[in-house]
Structures are given as C-alpha cells and as structure tokens.
PyMOL Python script that loads the backbone (N, CA, C, O; Angstrom):
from pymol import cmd

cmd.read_pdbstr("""\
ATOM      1  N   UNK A   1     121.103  91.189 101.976  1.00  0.00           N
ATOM      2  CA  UNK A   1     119.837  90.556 102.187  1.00  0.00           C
ATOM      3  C   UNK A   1     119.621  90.195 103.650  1.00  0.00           C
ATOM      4  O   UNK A   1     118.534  90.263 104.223  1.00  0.00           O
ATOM      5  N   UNK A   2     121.061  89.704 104.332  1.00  0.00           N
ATOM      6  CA  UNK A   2     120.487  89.551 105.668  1.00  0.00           C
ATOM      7  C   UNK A   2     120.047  90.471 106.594  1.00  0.00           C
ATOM      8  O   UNK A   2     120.014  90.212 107.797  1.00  0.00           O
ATOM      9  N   UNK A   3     119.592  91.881 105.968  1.00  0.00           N
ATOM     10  CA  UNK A   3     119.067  92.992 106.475  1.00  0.00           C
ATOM     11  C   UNK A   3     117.303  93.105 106.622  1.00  0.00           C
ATOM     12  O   UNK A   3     116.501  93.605 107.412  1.00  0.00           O
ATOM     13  N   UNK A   4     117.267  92.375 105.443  1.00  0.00           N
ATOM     14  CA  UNK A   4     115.974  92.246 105.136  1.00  0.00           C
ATOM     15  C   UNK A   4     115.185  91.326 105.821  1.00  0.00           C
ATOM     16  O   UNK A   4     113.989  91.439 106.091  1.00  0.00           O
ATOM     17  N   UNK A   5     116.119  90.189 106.144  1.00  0.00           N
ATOM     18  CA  UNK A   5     115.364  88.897 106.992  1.00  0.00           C
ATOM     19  C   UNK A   5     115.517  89.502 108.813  1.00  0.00           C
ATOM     20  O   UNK A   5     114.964  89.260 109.886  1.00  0.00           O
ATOM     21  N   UNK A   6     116.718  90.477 108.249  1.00  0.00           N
ATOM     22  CA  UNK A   6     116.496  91.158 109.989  1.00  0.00           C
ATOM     23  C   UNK A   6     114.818  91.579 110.217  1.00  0.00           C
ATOM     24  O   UNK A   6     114.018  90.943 110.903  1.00  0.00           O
ATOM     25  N   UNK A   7     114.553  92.785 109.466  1.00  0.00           N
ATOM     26  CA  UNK A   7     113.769  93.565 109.135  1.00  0.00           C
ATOM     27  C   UNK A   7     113.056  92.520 109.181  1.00  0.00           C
ATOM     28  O   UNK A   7     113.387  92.105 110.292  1.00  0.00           O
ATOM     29  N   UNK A   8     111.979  91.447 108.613  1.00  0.00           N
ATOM     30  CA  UNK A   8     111.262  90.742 108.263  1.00  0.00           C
ATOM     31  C   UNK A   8     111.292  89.929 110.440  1.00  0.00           C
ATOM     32  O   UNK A   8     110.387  89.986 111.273  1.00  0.00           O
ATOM     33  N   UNK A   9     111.836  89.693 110.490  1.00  0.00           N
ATOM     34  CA  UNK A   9     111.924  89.024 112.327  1.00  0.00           C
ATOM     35  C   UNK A   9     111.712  90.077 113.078  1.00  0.00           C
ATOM     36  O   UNK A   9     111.099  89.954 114.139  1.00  0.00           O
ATOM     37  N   UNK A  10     112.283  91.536 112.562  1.00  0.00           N
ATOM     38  CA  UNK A  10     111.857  92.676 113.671  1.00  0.00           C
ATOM     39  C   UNK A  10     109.806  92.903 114.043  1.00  0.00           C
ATOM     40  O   UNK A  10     108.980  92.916 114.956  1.00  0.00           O
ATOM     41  N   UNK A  11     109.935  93.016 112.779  1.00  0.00           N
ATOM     42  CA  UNK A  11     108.048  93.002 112.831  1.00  0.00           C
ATOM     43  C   UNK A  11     107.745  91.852 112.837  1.00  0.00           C
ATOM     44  O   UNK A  11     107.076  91.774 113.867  1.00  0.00           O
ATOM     45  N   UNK A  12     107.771  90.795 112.359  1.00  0.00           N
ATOM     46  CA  UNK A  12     107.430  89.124 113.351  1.00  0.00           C
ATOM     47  C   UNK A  12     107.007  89.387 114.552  1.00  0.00           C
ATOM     48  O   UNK A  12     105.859  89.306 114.989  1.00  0.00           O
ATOM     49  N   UNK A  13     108.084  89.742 115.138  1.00  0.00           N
ATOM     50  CA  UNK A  13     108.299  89.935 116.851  1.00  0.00           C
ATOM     51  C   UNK A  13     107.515  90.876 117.289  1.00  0.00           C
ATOM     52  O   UNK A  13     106.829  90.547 118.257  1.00  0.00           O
ATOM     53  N   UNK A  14     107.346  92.284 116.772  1.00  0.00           N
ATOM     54  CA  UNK A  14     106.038  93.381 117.381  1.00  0.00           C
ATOM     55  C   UNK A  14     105.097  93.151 116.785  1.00  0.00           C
ATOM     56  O   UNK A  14     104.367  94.142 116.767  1.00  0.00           O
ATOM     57  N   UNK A  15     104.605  92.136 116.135  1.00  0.00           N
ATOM     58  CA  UNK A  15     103.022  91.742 115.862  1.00  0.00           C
ATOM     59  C   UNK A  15     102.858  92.767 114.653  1.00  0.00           C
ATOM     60  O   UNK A  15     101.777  93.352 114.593  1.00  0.00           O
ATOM     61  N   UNK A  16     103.929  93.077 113.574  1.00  0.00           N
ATOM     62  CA  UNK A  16     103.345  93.946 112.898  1.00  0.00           C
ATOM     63  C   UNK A  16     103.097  92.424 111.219  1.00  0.00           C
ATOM     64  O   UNK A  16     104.023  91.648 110.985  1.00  0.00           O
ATOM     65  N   UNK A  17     102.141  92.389 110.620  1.00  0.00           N
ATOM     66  CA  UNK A  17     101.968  91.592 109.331  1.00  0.00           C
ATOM     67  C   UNK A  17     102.613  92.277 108.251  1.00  0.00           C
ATOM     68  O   UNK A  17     101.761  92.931 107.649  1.00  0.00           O
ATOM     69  N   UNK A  18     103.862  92.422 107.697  1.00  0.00           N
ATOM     70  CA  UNK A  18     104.547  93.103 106.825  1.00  0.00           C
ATOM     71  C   UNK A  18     104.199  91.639 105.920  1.00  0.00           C
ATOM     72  O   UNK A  18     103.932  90.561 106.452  1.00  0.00           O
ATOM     73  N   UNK A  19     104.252  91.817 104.860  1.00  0.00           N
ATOM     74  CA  UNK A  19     104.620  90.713 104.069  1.00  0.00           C
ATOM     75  C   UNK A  19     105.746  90.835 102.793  1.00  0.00           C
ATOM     76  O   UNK A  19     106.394  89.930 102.266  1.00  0.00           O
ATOM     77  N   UNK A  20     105.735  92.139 102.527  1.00  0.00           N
ATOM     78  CA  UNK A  20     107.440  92.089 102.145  1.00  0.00           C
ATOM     79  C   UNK A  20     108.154  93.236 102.185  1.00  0.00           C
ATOM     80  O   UNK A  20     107.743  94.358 101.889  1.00  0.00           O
ATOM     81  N   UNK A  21     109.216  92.935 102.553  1.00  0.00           N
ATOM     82  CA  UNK A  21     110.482  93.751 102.637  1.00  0.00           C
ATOM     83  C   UNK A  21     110.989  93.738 101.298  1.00  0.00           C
ATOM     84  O   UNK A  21     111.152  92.820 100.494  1.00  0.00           O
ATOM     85  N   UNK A  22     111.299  95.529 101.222  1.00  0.00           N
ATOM     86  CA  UNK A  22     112.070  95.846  99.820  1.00  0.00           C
ATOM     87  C   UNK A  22     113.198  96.832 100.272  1.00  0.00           C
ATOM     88  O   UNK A  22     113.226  97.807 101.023  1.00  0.00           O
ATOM     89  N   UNK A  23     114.432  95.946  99.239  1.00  0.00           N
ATOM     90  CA  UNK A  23     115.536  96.547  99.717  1.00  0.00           C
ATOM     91  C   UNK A  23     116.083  97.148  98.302  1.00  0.00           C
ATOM     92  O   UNK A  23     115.449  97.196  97.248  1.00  0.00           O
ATOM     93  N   UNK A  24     117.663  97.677  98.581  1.00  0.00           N
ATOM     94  CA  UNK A  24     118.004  98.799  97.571  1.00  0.00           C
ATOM     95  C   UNK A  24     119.210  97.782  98.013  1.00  0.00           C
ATOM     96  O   UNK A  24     119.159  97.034  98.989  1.00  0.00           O
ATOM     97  N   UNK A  25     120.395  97.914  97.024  1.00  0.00           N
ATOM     98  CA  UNK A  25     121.912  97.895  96.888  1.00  0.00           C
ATOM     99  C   UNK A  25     122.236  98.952  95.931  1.00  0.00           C
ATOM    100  O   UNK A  25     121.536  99.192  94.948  1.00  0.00           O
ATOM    101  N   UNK A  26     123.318  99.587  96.236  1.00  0.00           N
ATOM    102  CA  UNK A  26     123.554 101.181  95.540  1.00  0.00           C
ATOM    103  C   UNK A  26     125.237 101.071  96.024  1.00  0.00           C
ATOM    104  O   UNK A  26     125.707 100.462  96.984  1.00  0.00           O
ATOM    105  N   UNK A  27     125.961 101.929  94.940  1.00  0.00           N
ATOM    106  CA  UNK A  27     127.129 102.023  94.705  1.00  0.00           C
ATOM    107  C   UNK A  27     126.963 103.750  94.933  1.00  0.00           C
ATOM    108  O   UNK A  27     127.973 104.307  95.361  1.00  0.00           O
ATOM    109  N   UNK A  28     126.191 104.299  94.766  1.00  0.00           N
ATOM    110  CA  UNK A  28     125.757 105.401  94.311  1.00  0.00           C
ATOM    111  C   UNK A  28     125.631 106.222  93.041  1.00  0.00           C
ATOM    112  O   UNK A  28     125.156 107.340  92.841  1.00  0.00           O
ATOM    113  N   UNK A  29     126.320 105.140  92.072  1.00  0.00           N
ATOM    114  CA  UNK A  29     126.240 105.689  90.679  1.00  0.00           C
ATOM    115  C   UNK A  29     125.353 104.416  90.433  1.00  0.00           C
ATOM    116  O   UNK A  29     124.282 104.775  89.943  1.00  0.00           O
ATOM    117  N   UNK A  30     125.402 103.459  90.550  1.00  0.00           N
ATOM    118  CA  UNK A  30     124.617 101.787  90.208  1.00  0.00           C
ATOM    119  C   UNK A  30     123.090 101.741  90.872  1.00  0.00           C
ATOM    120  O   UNK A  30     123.169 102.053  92.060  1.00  0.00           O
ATOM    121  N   UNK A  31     122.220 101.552  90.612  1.00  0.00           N
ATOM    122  CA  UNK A  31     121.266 100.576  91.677  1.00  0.00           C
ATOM    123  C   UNK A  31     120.727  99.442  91.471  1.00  0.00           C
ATOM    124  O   UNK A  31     120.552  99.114  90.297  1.00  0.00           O
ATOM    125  N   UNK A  32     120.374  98.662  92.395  1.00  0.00           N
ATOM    126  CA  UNK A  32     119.609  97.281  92.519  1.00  0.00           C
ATOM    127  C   UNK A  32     118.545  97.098  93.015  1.00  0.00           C
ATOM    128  O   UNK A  32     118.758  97.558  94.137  1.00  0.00           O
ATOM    129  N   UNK A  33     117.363  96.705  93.024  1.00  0.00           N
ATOM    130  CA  UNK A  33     116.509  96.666  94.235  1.00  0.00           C
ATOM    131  C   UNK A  33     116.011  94.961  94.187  1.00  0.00           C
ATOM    132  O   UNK A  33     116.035  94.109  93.299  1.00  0.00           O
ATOM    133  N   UNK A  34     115.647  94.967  95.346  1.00  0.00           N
ATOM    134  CA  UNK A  34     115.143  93.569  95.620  1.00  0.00           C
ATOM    135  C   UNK A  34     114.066  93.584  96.474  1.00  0.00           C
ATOM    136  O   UNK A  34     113.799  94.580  97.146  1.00  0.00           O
ATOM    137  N   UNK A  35     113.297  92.366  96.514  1.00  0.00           N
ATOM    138  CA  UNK A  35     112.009  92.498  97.591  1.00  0.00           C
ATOM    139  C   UNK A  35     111.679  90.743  98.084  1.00  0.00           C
ATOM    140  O   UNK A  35     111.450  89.673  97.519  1.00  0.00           O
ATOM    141  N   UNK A  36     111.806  91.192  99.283  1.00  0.00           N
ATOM    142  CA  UNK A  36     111.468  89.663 100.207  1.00  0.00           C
ATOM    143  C   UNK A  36     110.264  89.297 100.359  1.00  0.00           C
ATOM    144  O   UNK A  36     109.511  90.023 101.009  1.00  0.00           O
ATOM    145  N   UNK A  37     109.738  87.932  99.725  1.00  0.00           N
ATOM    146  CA  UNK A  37     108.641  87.916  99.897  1.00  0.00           C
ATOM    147  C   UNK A  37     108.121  86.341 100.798  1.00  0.00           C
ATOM    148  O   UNK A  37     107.746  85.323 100.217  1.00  0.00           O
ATOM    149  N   UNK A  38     108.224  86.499 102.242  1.00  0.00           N
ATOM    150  CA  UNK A  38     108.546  84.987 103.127  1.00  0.00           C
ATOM    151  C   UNK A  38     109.517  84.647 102.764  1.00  0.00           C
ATOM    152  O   UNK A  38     110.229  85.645 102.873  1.00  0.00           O
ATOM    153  N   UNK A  39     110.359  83.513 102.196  1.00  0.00           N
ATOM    154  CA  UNK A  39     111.552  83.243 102.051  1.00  0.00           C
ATOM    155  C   UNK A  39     112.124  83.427 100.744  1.00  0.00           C
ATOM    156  O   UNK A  39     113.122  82.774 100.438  1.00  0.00           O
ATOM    157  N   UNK A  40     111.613  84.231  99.949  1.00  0.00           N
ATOM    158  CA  UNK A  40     112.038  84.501  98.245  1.00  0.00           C
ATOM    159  C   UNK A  40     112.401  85.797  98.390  1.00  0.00           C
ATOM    160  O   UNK A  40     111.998  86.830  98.925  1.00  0.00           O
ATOM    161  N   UNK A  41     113.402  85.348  97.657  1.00  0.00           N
ATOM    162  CA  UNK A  41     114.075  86.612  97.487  1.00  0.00           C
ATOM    163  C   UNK A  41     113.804  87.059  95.969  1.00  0.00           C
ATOM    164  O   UNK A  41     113.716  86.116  95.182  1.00  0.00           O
ATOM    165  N   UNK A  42     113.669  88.257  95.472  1.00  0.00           N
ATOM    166  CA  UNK A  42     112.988  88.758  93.913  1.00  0.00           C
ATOM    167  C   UNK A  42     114.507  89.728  93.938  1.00  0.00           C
ATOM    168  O   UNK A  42     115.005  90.539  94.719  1.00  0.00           O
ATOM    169  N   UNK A  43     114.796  89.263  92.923  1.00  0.00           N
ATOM    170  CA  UNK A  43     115.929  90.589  92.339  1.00  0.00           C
ATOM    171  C   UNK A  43     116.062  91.125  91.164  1.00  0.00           C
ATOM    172  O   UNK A  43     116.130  90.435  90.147  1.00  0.00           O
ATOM    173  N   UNK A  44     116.118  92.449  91.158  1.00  0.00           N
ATOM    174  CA  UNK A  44     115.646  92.853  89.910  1.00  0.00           C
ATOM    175  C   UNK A  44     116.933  93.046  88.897  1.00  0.00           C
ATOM    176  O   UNK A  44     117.905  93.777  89.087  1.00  0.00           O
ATOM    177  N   UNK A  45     116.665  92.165  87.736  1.00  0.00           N
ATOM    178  CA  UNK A  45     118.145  92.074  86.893  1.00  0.00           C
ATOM    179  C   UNK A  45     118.586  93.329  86.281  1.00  0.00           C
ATOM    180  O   UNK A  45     119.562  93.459  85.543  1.00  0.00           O
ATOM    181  N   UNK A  46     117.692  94.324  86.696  1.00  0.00           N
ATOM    182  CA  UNK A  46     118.242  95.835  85.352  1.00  0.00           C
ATOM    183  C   UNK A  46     119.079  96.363  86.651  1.00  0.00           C
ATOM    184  O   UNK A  46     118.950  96.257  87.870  1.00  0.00           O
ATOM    185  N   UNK A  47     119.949  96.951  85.812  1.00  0.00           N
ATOM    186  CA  UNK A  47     121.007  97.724  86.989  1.00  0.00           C
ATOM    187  C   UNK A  47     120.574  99.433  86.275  1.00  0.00           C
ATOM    188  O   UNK A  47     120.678  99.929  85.153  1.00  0.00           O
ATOM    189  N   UNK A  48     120.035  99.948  87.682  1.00  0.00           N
ATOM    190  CA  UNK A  48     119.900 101.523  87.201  1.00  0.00           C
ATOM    191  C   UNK A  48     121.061 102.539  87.415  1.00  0.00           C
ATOM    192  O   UNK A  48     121.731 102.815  88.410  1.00  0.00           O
ATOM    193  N   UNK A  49     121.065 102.895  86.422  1.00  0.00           N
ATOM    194  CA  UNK A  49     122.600 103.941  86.487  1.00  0.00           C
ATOM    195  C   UNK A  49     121.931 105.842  87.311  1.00  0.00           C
ATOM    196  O   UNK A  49     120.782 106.219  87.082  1.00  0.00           O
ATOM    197  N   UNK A  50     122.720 106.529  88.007  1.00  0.00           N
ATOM    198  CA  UNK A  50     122.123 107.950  88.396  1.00  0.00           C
ATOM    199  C   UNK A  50     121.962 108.392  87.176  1.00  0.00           C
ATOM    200  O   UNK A  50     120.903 109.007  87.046  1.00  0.00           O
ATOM    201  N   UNK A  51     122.665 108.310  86.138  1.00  0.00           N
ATOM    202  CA  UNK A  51     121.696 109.495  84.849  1.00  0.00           C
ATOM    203  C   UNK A  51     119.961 109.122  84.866  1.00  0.00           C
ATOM    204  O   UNK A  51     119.117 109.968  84.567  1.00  0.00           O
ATOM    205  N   UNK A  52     119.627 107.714  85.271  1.00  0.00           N
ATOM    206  CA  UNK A  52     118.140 108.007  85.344  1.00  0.00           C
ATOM    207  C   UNK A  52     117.665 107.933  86.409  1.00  0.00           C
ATOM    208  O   UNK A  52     117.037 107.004  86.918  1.00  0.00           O
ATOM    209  N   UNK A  53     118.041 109.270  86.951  1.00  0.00           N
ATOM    210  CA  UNK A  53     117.336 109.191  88.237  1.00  0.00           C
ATOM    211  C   UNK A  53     115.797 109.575  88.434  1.00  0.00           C
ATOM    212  O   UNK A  53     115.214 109.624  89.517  1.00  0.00           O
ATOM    213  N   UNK A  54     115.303 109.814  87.285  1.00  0.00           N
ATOM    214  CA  UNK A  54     113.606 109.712  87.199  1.00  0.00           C
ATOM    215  C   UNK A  54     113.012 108.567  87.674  1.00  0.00           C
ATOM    216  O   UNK A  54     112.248 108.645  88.637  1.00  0.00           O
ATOM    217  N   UNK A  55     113.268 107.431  87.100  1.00  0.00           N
ATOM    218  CA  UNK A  55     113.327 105.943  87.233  1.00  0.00           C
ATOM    219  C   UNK A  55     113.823 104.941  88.444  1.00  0.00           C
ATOM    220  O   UNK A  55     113.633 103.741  88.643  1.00  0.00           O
ATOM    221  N   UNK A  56     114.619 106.064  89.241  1.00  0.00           N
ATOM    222  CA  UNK A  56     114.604 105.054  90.420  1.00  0.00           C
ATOM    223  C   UNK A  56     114.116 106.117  91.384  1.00  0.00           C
ATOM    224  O   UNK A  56     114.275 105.857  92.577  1.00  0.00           O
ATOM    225  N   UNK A  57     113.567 107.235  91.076  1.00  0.00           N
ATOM    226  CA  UNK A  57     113.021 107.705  92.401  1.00  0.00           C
ATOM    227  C   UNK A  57     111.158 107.115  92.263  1.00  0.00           C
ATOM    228  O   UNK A  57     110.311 106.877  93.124  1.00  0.00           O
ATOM    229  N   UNK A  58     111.145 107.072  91.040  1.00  0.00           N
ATOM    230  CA  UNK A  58     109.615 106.337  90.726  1.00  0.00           C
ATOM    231  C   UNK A  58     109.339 105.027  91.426  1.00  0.00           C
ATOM    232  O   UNK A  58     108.318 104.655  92.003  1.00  0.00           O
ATOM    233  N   UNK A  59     110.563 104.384  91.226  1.00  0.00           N
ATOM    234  CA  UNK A  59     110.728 102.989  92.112  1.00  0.00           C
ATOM    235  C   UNK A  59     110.872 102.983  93.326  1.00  0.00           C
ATOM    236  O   UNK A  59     110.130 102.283  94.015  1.00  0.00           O
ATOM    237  N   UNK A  60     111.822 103.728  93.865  1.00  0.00           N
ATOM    238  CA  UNK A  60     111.208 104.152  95.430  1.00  0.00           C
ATOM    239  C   UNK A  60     109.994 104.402  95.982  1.00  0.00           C
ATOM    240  O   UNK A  60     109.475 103.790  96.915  1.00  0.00           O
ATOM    241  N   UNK A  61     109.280 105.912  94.983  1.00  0.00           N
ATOM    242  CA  UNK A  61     108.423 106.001  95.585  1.00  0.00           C
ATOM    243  C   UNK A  61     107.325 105.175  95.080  1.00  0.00           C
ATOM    244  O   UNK A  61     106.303 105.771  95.419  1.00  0.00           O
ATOM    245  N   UNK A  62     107.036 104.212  94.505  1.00  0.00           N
ATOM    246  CA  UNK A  62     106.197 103.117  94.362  1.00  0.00           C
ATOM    247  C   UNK A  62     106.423 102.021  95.499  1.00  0.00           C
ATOM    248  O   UNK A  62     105.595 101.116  95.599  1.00  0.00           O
ATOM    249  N   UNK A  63     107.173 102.058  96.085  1.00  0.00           N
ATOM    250  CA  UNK A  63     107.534 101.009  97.651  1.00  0.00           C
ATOM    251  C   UNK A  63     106.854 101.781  98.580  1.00  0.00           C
ATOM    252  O   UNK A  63     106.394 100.938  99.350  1.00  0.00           O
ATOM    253  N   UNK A  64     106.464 103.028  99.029  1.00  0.00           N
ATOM    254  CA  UNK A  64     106.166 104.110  99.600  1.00  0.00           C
ATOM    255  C   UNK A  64     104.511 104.312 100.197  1.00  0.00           C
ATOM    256  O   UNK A  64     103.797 104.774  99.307  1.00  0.00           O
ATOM    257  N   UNK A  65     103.810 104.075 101.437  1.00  0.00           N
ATOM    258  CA  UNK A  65     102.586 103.827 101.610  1.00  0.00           C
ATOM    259  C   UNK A  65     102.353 105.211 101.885  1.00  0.00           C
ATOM    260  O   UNK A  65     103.399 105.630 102.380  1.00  0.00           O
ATOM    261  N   UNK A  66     101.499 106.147 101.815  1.00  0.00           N
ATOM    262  CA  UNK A  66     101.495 107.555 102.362  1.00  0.00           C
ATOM    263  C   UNK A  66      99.577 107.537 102.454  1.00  0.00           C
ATOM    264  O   UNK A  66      98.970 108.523 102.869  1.00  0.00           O
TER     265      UNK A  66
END
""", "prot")
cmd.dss("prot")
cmd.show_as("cartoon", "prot")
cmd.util.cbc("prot")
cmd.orient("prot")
C-alpha cells in the first residue's frame, strides 16, 4: 500500500487530480486488488485464483481509461 500513497503524492505534486489509486497484490497464481480512496484504503476480500483469469483481466480492464 505504501506504493499507492507514493503514487497518490506523485500526482499531488504535478497538479494531476487523481482521486484514486488502484492497486493489485499477486502471488501469480493468487490475486488481490485494492483501491485508495484519500486516506481509505478498500480491499477486496475475494482472492482470485489464475484458473479465472476471465475475471481478473475484466477487473483490470475496468480500472483502465482509454
């Protein structure tokens, strides 16, 4: 997480208005994701396993602005 509050002070500092940072923790067979929102931290209690990797690339690309 203290990646995220990095991330969250990096754009502070270049004037960019992010308002939340979303992060991943991965084992590479496990995943986690979490999302910073000002000082809350959101963590998501399901642990995704790689057999569904439909499901966490959906979740990625739902974090994803294009």
């Amino acid at each position: 997480m203290a990646e995220m509050y990095a991330a969250r002070l990096f754009n502070e500092r270049e004037g960019n208005r992010i308002t939340e940072i979303y992060g991943v923790v991965t084992t590479g067979e496990i995943w986690k994701f979490l999302k910073l929102s000002g000082e809350r931290v959101q963590v998501d209690l399901v642990e995704y396993f790689l057999n569904n990797v439909d499901k966490i690339l959906g979740i990625l690309a739902s974090g994803v602005s294009i």
